[in-house]
C-alpha positions in Angstrom: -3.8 -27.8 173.7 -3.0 -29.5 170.3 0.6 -30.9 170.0 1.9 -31.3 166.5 4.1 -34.3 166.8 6.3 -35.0 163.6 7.9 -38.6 163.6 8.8 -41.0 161.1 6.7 -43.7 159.1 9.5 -46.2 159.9 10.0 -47.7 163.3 13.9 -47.6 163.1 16.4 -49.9 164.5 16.3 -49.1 168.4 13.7 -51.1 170.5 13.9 -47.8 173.1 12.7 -45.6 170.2 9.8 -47.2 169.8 9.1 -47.7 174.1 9.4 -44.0 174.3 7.0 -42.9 171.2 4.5 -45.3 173.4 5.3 -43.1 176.3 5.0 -40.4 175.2 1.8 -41.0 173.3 0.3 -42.3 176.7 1.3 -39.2 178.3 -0.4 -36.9 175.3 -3.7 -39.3 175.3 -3.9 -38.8 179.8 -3.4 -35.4 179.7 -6.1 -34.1 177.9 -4.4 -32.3 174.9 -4.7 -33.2 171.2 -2.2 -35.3 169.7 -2.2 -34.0 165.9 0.0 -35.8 163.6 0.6 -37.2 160.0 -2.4 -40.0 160.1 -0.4 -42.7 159.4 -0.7 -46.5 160.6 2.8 -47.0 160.1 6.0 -47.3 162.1 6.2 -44.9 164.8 3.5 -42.6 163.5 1.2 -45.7 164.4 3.0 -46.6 167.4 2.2 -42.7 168.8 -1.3 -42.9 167.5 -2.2 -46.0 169.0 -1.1 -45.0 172.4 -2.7 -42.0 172.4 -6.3 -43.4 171.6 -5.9 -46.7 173.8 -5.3 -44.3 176.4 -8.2 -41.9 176.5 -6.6 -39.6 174.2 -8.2 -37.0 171.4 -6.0 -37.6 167.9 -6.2 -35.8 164.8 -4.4 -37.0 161.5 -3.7 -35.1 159.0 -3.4 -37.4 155.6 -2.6 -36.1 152.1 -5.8 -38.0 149.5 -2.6 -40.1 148.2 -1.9 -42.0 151.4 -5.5 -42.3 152.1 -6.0 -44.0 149.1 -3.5 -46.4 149.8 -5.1 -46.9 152.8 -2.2 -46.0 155.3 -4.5 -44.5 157.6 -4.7 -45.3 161.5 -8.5 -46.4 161.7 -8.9 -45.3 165.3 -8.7 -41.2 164.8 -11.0 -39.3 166.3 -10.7 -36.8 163.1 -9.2 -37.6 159.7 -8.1 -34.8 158.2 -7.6 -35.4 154.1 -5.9 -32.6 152.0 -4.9 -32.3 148.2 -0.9 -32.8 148.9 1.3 -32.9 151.2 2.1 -29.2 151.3 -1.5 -28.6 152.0 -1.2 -31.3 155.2 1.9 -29.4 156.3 -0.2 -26.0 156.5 -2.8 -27.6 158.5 -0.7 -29.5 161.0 1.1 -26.1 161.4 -2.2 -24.2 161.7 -3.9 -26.7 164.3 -0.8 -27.1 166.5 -0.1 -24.6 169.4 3.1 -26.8 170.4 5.2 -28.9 167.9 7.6 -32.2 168.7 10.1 -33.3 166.4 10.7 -37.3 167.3 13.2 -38.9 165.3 12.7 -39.7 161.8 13.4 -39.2 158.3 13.5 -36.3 155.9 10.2 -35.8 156.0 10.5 -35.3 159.8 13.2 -32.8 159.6 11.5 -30.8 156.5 7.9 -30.5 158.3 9.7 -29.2 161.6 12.5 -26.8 160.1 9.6 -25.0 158.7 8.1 -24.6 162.2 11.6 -23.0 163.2 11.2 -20.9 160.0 8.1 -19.8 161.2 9.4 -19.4 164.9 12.5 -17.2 163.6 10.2 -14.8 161.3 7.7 -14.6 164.5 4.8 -16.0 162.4 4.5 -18.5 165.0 5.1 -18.4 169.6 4.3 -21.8 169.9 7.7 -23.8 171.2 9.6 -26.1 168.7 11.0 -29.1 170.9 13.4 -31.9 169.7 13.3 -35.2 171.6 16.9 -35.7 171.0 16.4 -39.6 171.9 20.1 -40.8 171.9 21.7 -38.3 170.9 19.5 -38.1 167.2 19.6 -34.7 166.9 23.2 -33.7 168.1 24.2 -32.2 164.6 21.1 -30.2 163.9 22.0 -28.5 167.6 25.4 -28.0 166.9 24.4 -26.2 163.7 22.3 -24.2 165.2 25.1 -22.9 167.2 27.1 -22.7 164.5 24.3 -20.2 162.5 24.5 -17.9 165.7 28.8 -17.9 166.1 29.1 -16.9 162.5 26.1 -14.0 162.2 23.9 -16.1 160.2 21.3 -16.5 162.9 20.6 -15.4 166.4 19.8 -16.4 169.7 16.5 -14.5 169.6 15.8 -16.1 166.1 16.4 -19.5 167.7 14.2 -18.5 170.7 11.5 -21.6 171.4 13.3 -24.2 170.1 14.4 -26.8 172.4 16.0 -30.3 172.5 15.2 -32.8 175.7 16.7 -35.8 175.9 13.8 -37.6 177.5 10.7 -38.1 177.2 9.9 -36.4 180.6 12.0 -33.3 179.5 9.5 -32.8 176.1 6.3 -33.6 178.4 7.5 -31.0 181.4 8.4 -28.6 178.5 4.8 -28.9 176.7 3.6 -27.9 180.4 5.3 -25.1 180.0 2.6 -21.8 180.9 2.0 -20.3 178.0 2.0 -23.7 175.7 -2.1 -23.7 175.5 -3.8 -21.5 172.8 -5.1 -18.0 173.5 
C-alpha cells in the first residue's frame, strides 16, 4: 500500500512532534507499504523520510523542479518523483496514494489534505483521510467539520473516511484497516 503522508517542512516547536514523525516513519518503512511524500530533506518531511529508509522502508518523493533545483531533496529516495509545479506534485501524490495522513504542519499541509477530503466528499476518491491530531493540532479543523454537518452545509456521509487519532498507534491501527490496500 502507498501512504500519502502530508507534513510540514518545519520541525516546529515540540520535541514530541518530532519523536512521533520518527515513529511513525519506522512503522511505514517495517511494514512494507510505501511511504509517498513531498521529497523534502527538511524539517519533519526529512525526519519521516529518513526513518522510513533507515528502517527497510520503500519512499517515494514527489518534488516540484523548483525545490529540486534548490536542492531540497532527501538523497536517500528510492524514487524521485519531479513535476512542473506544485499543483502537478499534488495530483500525483493524490494519484499514487491509496491512504493519506495529514501530520501537523503548515498551510501547505492543510491545502494538499483538504483536497483529499474534497475528493473523499465528491466520491472521486475511497481511500481514508486520517489526521494525527498530535496534541490536540487539529481540534478546530474537527470542530468545523461538525459544525458543516449541524448547519446543512455538509454531511456525515460526505465526511465519511476522514478520521483524527491522537496517536501514533491510532493512525498506524487505522491504515491497517481491511480495505486500506489498493484493488
Amino acid at each position: 500500500m502507498n501512504v500519502t503522508v502530508y507534513l510540514g517542512a518545519c520541525e516546529g516547536n515540540d520535541p514530541s512532534l518530532k519523536e512521533a514523525v520518527r515513529k511513525l516513519g519506522t512503522r511505514i518503512g517495517e511494514s512494507g507499504n510505501r511511504l509517498v511524500y513531498g521529497g523534502s530533506k527538511s524539517g519533519l518531511m526529512g525526519v519521516l523520510a529518513k526513518s522510513a529508509v533507515s528502517s527497510g522502508g520503500e519512499v517515494i518523493g514527489v518534488e516540484p523542479s523548483f525545490f529540486v533545483e534548490r536542492e531540497l531533496q532527501f538523497e536517500g529516495l528510492t524514487r524521485l518523483i519531479v513535476t512542473r509545479d506544485i499543483p502537478e506534485r499534488k495530483s500525483k501524490m493524490a494519484e499514487l496514494g491509496d491512504a493519506f495522513v495529514a501530520l501537523p504542519g503548515g498551510t501547505g499541509t492543510l491545502e494538499e489534505i483538504t483536497e483529499i477530503m474534497s475528493m473523499l466528499s465528491l466520491e472521486l476518491k475511497s481511500a481514508p483521510c486520517i489526521f494525527y491530531n498530535h496534541n490536540g493540532f487539529y481540534d478546530g479543523l474537527k470542530a468545523l467539520l461538525a459544525t458543516m454537518i449541524e448547519q446543512g452545509l455538509s454531511s456525515e456521509e460526505k465526511q465519511r473516511g476522514i478520521f483524527f487519532e491522537d496517536t501514533v498507534e491510532g493512525v498506524l491501527a487505522r491504515l491497517e484497516q481491511p480495505g486500506n490496500e489498493r484493488h
